[in-house]
N, C-alpha and C positions, 0 to 999 in steps of 0.2 A: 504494500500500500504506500503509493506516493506520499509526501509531505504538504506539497502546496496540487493542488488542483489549478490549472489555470481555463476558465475558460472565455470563450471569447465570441460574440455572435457575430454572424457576418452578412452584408444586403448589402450586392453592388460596393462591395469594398474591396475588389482587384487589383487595385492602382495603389493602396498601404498594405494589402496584406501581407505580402512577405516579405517586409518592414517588421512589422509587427511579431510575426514568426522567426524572424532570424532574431528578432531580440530576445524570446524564449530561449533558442536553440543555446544560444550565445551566453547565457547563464552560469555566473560562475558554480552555483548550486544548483547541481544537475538532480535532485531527488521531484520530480515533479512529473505531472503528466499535462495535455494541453489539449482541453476538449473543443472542438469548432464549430459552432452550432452555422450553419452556412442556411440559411431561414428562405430556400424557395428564392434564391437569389439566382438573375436570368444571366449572368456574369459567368465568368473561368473561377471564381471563387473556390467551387467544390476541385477542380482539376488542380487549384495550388493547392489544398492542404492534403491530395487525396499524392501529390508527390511528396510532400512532407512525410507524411505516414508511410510513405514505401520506404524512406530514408531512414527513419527513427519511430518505431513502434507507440513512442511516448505522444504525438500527437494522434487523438483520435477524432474523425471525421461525423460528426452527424448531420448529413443529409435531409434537409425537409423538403418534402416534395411541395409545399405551398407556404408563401410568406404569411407570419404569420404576428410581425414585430418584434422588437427586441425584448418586450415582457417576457413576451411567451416562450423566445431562444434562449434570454436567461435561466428559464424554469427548468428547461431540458436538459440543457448542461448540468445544470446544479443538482438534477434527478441523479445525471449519472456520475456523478464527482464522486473518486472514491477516495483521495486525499484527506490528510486530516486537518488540513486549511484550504479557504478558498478565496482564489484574488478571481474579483472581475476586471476585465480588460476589452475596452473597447477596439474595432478589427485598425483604425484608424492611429492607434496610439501606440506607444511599444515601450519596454520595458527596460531601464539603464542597465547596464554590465551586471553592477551586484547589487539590484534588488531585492531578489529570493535570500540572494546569502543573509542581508542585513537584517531581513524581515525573521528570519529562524532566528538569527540570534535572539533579538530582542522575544519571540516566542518562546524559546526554549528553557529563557528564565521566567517567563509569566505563562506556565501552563495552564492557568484558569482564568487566562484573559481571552474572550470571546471575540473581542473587535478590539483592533488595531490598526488606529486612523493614522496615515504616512503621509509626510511631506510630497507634493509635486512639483515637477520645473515647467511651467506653462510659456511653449512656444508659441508666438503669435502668428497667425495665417490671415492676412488680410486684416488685419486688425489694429488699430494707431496704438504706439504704446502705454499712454494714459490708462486705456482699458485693459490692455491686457498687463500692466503693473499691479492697477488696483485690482484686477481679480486674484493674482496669482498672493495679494498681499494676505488680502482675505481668506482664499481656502488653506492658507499655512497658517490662521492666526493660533498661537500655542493654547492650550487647556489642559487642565486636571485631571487626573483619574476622573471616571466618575462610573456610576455602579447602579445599577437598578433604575427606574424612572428618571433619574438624573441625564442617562445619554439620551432618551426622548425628549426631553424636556430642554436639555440646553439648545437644539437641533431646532424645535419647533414650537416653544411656547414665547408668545409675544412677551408674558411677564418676565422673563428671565431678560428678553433683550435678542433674541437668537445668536447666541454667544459661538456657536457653529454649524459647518456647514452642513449638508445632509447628501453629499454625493455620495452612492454605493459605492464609484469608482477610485473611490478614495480610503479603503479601511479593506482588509482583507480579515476574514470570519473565520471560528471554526466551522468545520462542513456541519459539525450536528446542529448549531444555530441556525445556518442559512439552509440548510434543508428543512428544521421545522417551521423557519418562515413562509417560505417559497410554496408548502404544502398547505398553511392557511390563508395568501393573494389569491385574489382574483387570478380567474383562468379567461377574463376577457382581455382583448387584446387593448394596450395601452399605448399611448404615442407618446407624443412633447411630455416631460413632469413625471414618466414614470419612476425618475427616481427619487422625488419627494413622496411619491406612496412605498414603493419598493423599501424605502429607509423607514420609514414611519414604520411596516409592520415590521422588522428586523430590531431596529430599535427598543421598541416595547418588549419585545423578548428578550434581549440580552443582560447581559448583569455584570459585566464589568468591560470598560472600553480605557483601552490606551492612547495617549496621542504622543506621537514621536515624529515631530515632522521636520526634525533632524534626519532621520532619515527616510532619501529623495527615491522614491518609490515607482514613481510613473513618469514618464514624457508625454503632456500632454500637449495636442495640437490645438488650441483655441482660438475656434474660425473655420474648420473644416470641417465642423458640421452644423445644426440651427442657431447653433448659439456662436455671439460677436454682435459686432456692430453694422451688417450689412442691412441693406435696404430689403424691405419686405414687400412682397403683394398684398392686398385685399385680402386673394385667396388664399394666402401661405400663413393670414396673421387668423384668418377667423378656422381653419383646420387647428393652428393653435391653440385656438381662444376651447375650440372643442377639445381637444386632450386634454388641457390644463384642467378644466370644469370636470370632467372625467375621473383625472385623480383624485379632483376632490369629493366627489361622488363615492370614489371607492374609497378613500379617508374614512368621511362621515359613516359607510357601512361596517367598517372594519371596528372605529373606535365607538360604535354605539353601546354595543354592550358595557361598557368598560368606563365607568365614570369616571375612573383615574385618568385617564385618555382628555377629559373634556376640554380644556385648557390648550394640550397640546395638539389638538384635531382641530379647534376653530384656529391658533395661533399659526400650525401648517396650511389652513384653507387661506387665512388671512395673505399670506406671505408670497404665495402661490396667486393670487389674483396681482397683489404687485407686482409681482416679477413678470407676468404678463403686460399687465398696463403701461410699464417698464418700457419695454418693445414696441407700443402704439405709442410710445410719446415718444422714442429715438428711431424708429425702425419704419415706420410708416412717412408720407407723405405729406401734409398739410391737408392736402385734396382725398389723402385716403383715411387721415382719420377722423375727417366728419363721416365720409363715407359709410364707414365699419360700422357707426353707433349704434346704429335701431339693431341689425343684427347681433351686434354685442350683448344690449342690453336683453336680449333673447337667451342668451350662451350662460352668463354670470348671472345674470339678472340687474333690475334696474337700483335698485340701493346699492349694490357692494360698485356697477362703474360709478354710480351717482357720488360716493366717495372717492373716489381712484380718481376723479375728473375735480375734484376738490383739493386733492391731494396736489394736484397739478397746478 
């Protein structure tokens, strides 16, 4: 049984994947396997990793005959990770030389730490460097241990101040957490934002979280895919405006039961409509965000833009 499970979903990602895969291969800490979830993608996608696997045993290919989004490729993977850690990896992103090595050590003395949030180096693609400074300042700001309700809450409760971030792609799990996550998400397919529900149910289950963002754990590319500062359609920003409302949808279902949740389920819906509204104020047109409104106000509803346009 491997140590780290890596897996990785893949749509139309030809042109970084074996980028991404030689950054696995290339691993100073070779205990690992590297699952490819290739989601119904019309690309060479499956033809590169299906050469990788004749090379080295360690990357295994899963083939879906129908896309089916990245929700649902990460669930698959993670069904079959048989590692006793698990890093997500985007197909688009790749992994520095001693990642894995660094990520064990620091595991190997905290055996009973479930999530282990890492530092990333965020390269910019098309993006001014204003933006891609302040993001990259943000998703390495340092924190505490924190244990039980605490790493939900620092994440997603407005009263704390959202003191961090909530990208999956930034904390590597043990597999037994993120498979009894991933077993109670939604099996509907999710777009934009699924990583603010994907973290949200993960979260609430775990019980002790590290951050050590000393060590630089991913390369990320920010800009090469929805997110940056590029100009949006109409129709790219209300496809959006629907994933985002979607998460939160599936938020509000997950954390109903669970009153200890309530705080942090309106504070992740709260946060999640900004970060949309975000995009209609830098990413849209003049002439496209009057456009959007009445639609809008259809998607979120009219109180939460009636605020967000306030906010503005």
């Amino acid at each position: 049984m491997p140590f780290f499970s890596v897996v990785v979903p893949a749509y139309k990602n030809e042109a970084y994947l074996p980028d991404c895969l030689d950054s696995i291969l290339s691993q100073s800490f070779q205990d690992w396997e590297a699952i490819v979830v290739v989601d119904g993608s019309p690309d060479g996608s499956s033809d590169i990793v299906r050469d990788y696997s004749k090379k080295d045993s360690r990357f295994v290919l899963i083939d879906k005959p129908v896309n089916e989004g990245t929700h649902r490729a990460r669930m698959s993977g993670v069904e079959s990770a048989k590692g006793d850690y698990i890093y997500l990896l985007d197909a688009d992103d790749r992994l520095p030389a001693e990642a894995l090595k660094q990520l064990h050590a620091v595991l190997e003395l905290n055996s009973d730490c479930d999530v282990l949030h890492y530092g990333i180096n965020v390269i910019g693609v098309d993006v001014n460097e204003v933006e891609r400074s302040s993001f990259e300042s943000y998703i390495n700001h340092g924190c505490r241990e924190l244990h039980g309700g605490e790493i939900l809450n620092y994440a997603c409760s407005a009263e704390t101040g959202y003191l961090q971030d909530w990208r999956v792609t930034q904390r590597v799990y043990s597999s037994s957490l993120l498979k009894e996550a991933f077993v109670k998400m939604t099996k509907d397919r999710l777009g934009r934002a699924q990583d603010g529900y994907e973290f949200f149910v993960i979260a609430s289950l775990a019980q002790r979280q590290l951050t050590r963002n000393d060590v630089v754990a991913l390369d990320y590319f920010y800009g090469r895919g929805i997110n940056g500062d590029k100009r949006l359609s109409q129709e790219k920003f209300l496809k959006s405006s629907r994933d985002f409302q979607a998460c939160i949808d599936a938020i509000r279902q997950y954390a109903a039961p669970h009153p200890w949740m309530s705080d942090s389920c309106e504070g992740a819906s709260s946060k999640l409509i900004e970060l949309l509204m975000n995009d209609w104020h830098v990413r849209l047109s003049d002439q496209d965000k009057i456009a959007v409104l009445n639609d809008l106000a259809g998607i979120i509803g009219a109180d939460a833009l009636s605020t967000e346009l306030m906010r503005f």
